[in-house]
N, C-alpha and C positions, 0 to 999 in steps of 0.2 A: 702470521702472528699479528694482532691487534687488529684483523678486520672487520671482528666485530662491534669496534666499536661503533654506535650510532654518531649521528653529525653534533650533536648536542652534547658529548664525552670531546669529541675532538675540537671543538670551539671552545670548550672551557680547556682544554691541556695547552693550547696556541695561546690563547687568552695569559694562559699565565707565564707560556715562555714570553710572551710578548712584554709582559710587567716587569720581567727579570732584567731584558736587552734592557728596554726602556732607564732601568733603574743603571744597570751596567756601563751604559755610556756615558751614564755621569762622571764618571770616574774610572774608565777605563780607555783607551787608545780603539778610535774605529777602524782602523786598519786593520790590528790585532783580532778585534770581533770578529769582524769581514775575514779573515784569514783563517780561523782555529772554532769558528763555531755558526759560519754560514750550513754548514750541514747537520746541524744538531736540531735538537726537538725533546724535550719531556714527552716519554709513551707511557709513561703512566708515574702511580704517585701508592707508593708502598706503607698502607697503616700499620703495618704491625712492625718492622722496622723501623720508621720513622724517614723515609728516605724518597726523595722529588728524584725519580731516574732521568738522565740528561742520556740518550743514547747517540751515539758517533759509528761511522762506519767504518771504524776500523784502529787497531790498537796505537798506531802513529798519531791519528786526531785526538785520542786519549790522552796523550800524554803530553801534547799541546794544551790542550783543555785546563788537564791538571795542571800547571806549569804556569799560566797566566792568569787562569781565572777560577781554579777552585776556590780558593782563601775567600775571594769577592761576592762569589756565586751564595756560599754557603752565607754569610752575613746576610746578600739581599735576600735567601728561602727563610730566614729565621725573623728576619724582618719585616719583609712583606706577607709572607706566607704564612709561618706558624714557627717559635721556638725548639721546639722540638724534633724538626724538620732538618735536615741537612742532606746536602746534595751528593749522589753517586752516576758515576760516569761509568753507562756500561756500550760495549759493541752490540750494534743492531746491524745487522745486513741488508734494511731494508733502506739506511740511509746511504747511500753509494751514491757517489760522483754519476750523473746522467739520468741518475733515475727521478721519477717525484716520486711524494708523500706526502699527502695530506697533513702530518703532525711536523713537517716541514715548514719555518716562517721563512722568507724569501726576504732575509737581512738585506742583499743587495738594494731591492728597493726602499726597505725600510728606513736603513740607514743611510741614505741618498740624503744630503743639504743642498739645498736651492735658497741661494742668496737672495735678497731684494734687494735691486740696484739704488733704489734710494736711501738705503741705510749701510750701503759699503763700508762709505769714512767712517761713521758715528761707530760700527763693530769693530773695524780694524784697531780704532784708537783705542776702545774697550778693550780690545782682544793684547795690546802693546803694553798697557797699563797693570791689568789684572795677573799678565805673566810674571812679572814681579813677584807676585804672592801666591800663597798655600790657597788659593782659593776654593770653592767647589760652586760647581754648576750650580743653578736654580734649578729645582725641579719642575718642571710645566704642570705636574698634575695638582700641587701645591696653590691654588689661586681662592680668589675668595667666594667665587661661584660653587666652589666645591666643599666648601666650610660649611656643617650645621651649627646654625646660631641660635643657642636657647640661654636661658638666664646665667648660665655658668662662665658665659666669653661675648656676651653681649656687649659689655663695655671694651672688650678688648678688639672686639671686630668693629664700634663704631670708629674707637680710636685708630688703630691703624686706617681706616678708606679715612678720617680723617686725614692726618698724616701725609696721606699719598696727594692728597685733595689740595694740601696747603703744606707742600715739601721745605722742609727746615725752617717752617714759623709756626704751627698751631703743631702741639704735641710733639715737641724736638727739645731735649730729648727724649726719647719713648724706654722705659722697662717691664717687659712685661716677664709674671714671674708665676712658676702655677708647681705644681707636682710634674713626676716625670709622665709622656704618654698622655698627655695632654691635650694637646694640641699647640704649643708654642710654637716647636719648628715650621708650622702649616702658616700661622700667623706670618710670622718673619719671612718666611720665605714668599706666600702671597702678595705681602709688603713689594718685596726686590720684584717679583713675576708686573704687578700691576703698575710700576713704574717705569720698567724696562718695556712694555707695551705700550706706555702714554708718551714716555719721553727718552725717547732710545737713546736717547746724545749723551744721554747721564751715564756715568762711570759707576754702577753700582757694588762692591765687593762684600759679598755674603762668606763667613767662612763660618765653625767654629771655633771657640777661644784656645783649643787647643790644638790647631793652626795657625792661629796670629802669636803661639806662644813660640812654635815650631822657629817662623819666621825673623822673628825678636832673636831666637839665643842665636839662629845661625848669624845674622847680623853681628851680633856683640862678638860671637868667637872671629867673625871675619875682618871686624873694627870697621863696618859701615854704616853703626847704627842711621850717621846724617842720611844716609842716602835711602835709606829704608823709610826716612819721614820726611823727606823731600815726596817721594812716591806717593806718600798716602795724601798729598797734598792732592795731585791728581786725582782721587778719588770725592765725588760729590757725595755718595749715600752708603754710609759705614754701618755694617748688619753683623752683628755679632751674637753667637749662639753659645748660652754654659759659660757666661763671664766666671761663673765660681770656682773655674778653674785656674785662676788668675793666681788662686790662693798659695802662698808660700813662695812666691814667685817675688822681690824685692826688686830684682833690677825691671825684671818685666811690668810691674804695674808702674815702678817711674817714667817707665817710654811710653804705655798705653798712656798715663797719665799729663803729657805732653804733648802725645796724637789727637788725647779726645779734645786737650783745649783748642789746641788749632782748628777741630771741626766747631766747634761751640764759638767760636769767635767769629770765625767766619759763616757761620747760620748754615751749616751742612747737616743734614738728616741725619743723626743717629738712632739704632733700634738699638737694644742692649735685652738679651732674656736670663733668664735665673731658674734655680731649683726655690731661689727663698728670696723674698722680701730684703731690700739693702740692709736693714736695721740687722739683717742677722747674717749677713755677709761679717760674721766677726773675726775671719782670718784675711781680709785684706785691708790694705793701709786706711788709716781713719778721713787720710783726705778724699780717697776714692769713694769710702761709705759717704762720706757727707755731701758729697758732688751728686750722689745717683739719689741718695732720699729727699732732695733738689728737687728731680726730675719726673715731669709727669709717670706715674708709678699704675698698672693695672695691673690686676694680676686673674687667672684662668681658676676657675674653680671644675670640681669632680659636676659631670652632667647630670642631672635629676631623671629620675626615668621614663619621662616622655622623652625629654631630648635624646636617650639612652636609642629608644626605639627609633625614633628618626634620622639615627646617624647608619641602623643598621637598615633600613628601607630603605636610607639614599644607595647607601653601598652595593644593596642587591639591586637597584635599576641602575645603576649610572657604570657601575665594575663589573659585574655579571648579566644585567639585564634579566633576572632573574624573581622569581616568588618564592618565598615560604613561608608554610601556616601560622598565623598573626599567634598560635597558640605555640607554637616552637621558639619565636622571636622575643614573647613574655618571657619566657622561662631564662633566656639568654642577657637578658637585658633586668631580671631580678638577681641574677648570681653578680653579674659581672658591673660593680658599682662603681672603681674609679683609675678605668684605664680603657681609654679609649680604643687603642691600637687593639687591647684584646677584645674589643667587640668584632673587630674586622679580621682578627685569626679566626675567630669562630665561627664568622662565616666561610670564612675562605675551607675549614674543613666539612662544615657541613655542606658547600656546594661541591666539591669535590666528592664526598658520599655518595649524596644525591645520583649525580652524574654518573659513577660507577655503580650503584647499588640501587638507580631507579627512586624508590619510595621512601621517607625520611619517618623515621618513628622518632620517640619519645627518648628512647635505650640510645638513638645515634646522638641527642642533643646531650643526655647527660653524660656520654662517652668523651663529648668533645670538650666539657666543663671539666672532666677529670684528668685531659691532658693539659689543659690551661692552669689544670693544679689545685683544680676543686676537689675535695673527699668526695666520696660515690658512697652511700650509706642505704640499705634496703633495699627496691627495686626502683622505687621513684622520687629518691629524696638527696637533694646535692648538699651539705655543710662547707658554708662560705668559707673555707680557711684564707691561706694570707697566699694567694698565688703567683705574687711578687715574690717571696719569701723563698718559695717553692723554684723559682723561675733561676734565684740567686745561685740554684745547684748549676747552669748552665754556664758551660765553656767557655759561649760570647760576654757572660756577666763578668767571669772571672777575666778575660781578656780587654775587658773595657778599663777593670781593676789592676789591671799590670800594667798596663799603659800611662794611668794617671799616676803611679808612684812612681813609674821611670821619669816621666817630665816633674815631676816633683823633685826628683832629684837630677835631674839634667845629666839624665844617663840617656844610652838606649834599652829599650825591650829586647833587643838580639843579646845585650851582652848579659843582661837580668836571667835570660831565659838559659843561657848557655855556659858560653866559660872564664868569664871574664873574673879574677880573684879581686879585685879592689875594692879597699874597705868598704866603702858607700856601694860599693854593686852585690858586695855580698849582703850588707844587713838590708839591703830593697829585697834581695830574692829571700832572705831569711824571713823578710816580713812577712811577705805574699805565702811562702806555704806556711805561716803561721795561720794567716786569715784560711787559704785552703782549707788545712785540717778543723781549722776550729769555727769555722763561720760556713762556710762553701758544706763542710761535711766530706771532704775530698777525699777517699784512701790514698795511703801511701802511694799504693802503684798508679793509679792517676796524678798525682804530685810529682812524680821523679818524670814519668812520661810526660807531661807539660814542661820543665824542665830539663828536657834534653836528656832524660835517662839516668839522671843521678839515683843510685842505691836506696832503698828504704833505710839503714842505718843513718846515711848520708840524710835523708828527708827529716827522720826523725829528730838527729841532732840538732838540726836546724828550729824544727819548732821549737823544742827547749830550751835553747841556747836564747834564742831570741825572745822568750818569756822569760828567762832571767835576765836579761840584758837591759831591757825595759823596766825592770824593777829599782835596777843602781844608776841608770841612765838618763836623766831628766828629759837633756834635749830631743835623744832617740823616743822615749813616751812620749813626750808633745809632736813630733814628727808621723809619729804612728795615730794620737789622736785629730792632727788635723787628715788626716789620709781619711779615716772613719767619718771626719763629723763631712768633708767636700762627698762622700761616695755612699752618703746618709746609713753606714754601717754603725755610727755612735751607740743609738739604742739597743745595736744589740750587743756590744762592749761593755756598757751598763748594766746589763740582765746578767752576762756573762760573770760579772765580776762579783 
């Protein structure tokens, strides 16, 4: 089985197991790797299901697999790969303990760290400091070598190698604020990657905001807030990703708002990113707005369509090492105007084609535009619809979405999603299958299923109940409109109504 595939099918399927590991370790335990998926491999990649197959040699590795690293997997294949995509763990017998296989990556070497003795202390002390916090790894592929820079983040890529150039005096503090898909986190993260190479001694802590939120309430329920900002003293270059989720947050932005001073006084690098400009950060405290519209402010704009084409020409040399007809890359980069990541799903499916299917038409590029959520109309004509819009039908959307209403309300997602009866845990899950059925488009039976199997009677009452509730309810409608306008659902609340 699969030996036909040529060498140029099995360097792209490694290729992409390898982006997964890669992405995986960020935020998963090497050991656990090394232990539940040294013998795996992607043998192929299923278009009509939708499904990256992960095969294992045998039903015990499976259920390891699933066990630690489904939940992760499927986020990096939707992420990196294509939304639409999600990952299946099936038995190959070809993968067994002794044997090789070419669609085999040999994690043990992969994932091997070799220290450099002259940077022992400088890590250790990183490594003692950063445990403290929610943080998350940098990612290496993230740097500014790897960023196309055309007129739409010009200013934002001079200011950051600024920034790094002239650490906590020129452009300190930094916000940079664009649409989602952008390119901000590439920024920020480049930031932490090009300092942590020039000046390793530095204590850098990259999280998102809804990590340092994590952080803060376990502190306050623990009663150690001091010691929580004692710590961050320790840190020299404070990088924070999605400040907008600060919002509704009252005790959280007075601590943030006492952290950032400490860094501002004592001339410590801050980045701070956004979905929007300060001035319309209008659900967080007016001292925090008036601190950031302060602060040198750039913001990322949608790419023009040259830049459009050279983000996906870097992609195919520098990710695939790869070509495609400059006339298939037009068509790609005319549909797809402001979202970067989906320029890089699209290839990722049309080099995957390619590879299995040999020759790339015209039919395979607009097949790949109608999973990214474009209409297919005639035999050769794409209608731009809103494939963001389209995208919002997706699981991971709606789980990004239940997440930020639990920390809104300083619940958790396990009890939202499950059985927890208290008032505030029920009208949070009353909210979400509201937005479900009426925003998402969810059926019932996908609603109860995402909820742990509550009844469709059960589903239904709950939308109703919670659109009259919101009617006689001020603070629960204001609770519900700041949910919408932080997860930019607003507009379509407005249309709705």
């Amino acid at each position: 089985m699969f030996t036909d595939y040529d060498d140029k099918t099995i360097k792209h399927l490694n290729s992409l197991w390898n982006n997964f590991i890669n992405t995986l370790v960020l935020e998963a335990d090497k050991r656990k790797i090394l232990s539940f998926l040294n013998m795996a491999g992607i043998v192929t990649i299923d278009d009509k299901t939708k499904k990256v197959c992960v095969w294992l040699g045998n039903e015990f590795a499976i259920g390891n697999a699933k066990k630690f690293f489904e939940k992760q997997l499927n986020k990096i294949v939707k992420k990196e790969y294509n939304p639409s995509f999600s990952v299946k763990f099936i038995v190959y017998d070809g993968f067994q303990w002794g044997k090789k296989h070419p669609l085999q990556l040999d994690l043990k070497k992969y994932l091997k760290v070799t220290d450099v003795k002259n940077t022992i202390k400088s890590k250790s002390k990183t490594t003692d400091v950063l445990s403290s916090f929610s943080t998350v790894k940098l990612d290496s592929a993230y740097r500014f070598d790897s960023l196309v820079v055309g007129r739409n983040n010009q200013m934002a890529y001079s200011s950051a190698v600024g920034a790094v150039e002239n650490l906590g005096k020129l452009y300190n503090p930094m916000f940079v604020y664009g649409d989602v898909w952008l390119g901000k986190t590439h920024i920020l993260q480049a930031i932490g990657n090009k300092i942590q190479d020039e000046q390793p001694k530095k204590v850098i802590l990259y999280m998102p905001t809804s990590n340092l939120i994590d952080d803060i309430v376990y502190s306050i329920r623990k009663n150690n807030v001091t010691e929580l900002q004692k710590k961050f003293k320790e840190v020299d270059v404070l990088i924070l990703d999605d400040i907008q989720f600060l919002a509704g947050k009252e005790r959280t932005q007075e601590i943030f708002h006492n952290i950032f001073n400490d860094f501002y006084t004592n001339k410590k690098q801050i980045v701070l990113s956004s979905d929007k400009p300060p001035r319309d950060l209008v659900t967080l405290e007016a001292r925090l707005r008036s601190r950031f519209t302060q602060w040198f402010i750039v913001d990322i704009k949608k790419p023009d369509f040259e830049t459009r084409i050279a983000i996906l020409q870097k992609k195919l040399i520098e990710k695939w090492e790869e070509n495609i007809d400059s006339d298939f890359l037009d068509i790609i980069a005319k549909h797809i105007t402001d979202n970067v990541r989906e320029l890089e799903w699209a290839m990722n499916l049309l080099i995957t084609k390619r590879n299995f299917y040999w020759d790339l038409t015209e039919k395979d590029v607009l097949e790949t535009l109608k999973t990214l959520g474009y209409r297919q109309v005639d035999n050769n004509q794409v209608i731009i619809g809103n494939p963001s819009a389209a995208n919002t039908k997706s699981t991971e959307k709606f789980e990004q979405m239940a997440d930020f209403v639990s920390k809104y309300y300083d619940i958790t997602l396990v009890d939202v999603r499950w059985k927890s009866r208290r008032k505030e845990i029920s009208l949070a899950r009353q909210m979400l299958m509201f937005i479900a059925k009426k925003n998402f488009d969810w059926t019932l039976e996908k609603i109860w299923n995402f909820f742990g199997g509550k009844n469709h009677a059960t589903v239904l009452y709950a939308v109703r109940n919670f659109e009259r509730l919101m009617k006689n309810d001020s603070k629960l409608y204001n609770d519900f409109m700041v949910v919408l306008e932080e997860t930019g659902l607003n507009k379509w609340f407005a249309g709705l109504k």
